[in-house]
C-alpha positions as CSV (number, residue, x, y, z in Angstrom):
1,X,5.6,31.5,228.5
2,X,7.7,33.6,230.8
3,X,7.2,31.8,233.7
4,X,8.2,28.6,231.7
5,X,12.1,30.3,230.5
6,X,12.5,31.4,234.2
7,X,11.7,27.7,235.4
8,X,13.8,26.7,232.8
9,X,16.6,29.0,233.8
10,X,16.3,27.8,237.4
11,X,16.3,24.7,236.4
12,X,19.9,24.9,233.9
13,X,21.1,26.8,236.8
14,X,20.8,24.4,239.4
15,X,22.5,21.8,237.7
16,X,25.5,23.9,236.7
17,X,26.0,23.8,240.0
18,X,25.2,20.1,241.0
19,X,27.6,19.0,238.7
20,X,30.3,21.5,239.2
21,X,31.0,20.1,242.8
22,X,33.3,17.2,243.4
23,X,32.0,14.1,244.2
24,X,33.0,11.8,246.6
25,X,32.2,7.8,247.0
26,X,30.7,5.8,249.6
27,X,33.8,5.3,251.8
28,X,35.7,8.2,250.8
29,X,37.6,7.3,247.7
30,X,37.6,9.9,246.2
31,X,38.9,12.0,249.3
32,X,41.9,10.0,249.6
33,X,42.7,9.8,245.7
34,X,42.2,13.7,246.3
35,X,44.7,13.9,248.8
36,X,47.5,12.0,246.8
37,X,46.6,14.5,244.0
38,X,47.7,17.4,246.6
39,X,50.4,15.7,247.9
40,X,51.8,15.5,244.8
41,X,51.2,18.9,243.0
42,X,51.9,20.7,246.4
43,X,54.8,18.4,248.5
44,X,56.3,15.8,246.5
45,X,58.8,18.6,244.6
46,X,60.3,18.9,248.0
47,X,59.5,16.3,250.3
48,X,60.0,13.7,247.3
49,X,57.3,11.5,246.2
50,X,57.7,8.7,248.8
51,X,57.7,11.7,251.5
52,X,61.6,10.9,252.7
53,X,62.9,14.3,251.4
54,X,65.4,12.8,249.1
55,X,65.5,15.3,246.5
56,X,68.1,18.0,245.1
57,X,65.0,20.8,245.9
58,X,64.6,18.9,249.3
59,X,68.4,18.9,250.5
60,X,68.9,22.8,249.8
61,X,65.9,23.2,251.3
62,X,65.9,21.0,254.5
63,X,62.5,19.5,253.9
64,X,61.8,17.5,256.6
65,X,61.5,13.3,256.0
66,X,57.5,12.9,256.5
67,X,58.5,9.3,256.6
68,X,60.1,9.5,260.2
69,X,58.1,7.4,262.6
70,X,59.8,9.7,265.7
71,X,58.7,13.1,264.0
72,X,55.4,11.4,263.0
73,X,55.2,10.6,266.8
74,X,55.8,14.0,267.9
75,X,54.4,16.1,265.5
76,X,50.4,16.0,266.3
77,X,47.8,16.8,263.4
78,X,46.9,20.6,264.6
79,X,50.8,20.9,264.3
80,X,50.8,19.8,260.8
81,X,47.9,21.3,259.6
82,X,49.4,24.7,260.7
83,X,52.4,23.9,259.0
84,X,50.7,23.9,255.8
85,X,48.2,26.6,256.5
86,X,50.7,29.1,257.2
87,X,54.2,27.5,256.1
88,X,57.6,27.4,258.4
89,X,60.6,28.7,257.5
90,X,61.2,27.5,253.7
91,X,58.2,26.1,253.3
92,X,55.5,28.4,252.0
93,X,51.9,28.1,253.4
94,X,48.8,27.1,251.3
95,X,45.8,28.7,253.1
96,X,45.5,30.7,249.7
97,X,46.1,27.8,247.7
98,X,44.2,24.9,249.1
99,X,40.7,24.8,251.0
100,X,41.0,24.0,255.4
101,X,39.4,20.3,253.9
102,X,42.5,19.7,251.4
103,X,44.4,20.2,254.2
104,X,43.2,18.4,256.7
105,X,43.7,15.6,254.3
106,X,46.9,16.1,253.2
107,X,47.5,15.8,257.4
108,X,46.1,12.7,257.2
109,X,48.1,11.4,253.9
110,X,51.1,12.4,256.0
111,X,50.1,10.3,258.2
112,X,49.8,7.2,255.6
113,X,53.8,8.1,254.8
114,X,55.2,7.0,258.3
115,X,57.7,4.1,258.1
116,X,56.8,0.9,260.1
């Protein structure tokens, strides 16, 4: 009998676990819906959510336009990810708020915002 409630233990425990991790789909779906979620709890207050800055909080701020295809050329990922590890000048850094993944794919959702 006590071997059966420690299996059974295991067993509850193990899928706590299983299903407390996120899931993601075959091609990444999930990722990238992630990644607009961040974007827009984390950046879009300031860098609006279309990513050209155009907001009151953005203007006394001077957030940068993510939209810019010649900062978007300049800027390369390590750069950005950086940025929002440790924050530069008003712009605060996440590395306690968000895990190295999330940011590597907000870098890459960034990347989605450049103007053709």
């Amino acid at each position: 009998m006590r071997h059966f409630c420690l299996i059974s233990i295991v067993v509850i425990a193990f899928g706590v676990v299983l299903t407390s991790r996120p899931m993601t789909g075959e091609a990444g779906h999930s990722s990238a819906r992630s990644a607009a979620e961040l974007y827009t709890k984390h950046c879009a207050s300031c860098h609006g959510k279309d990513g050209q800055a155009k907001t009151v909080k953005a203007k006394f701020n001077h957030a940068r336009d993510l939209t810019d295809p010649a900062w978007q050329e300049k800027a390369n990922d390590e750069r950005l990810f950086n940025t929002i590890m440790n924050g530069k000048r008003k712009m605060p850094g996440f590395s306690k708020k968000l895990s190295e993944q999330e940011i590597e794919s907000l870098v890459s959702y960034v990347r989605t915002l450049k103007k053709q």
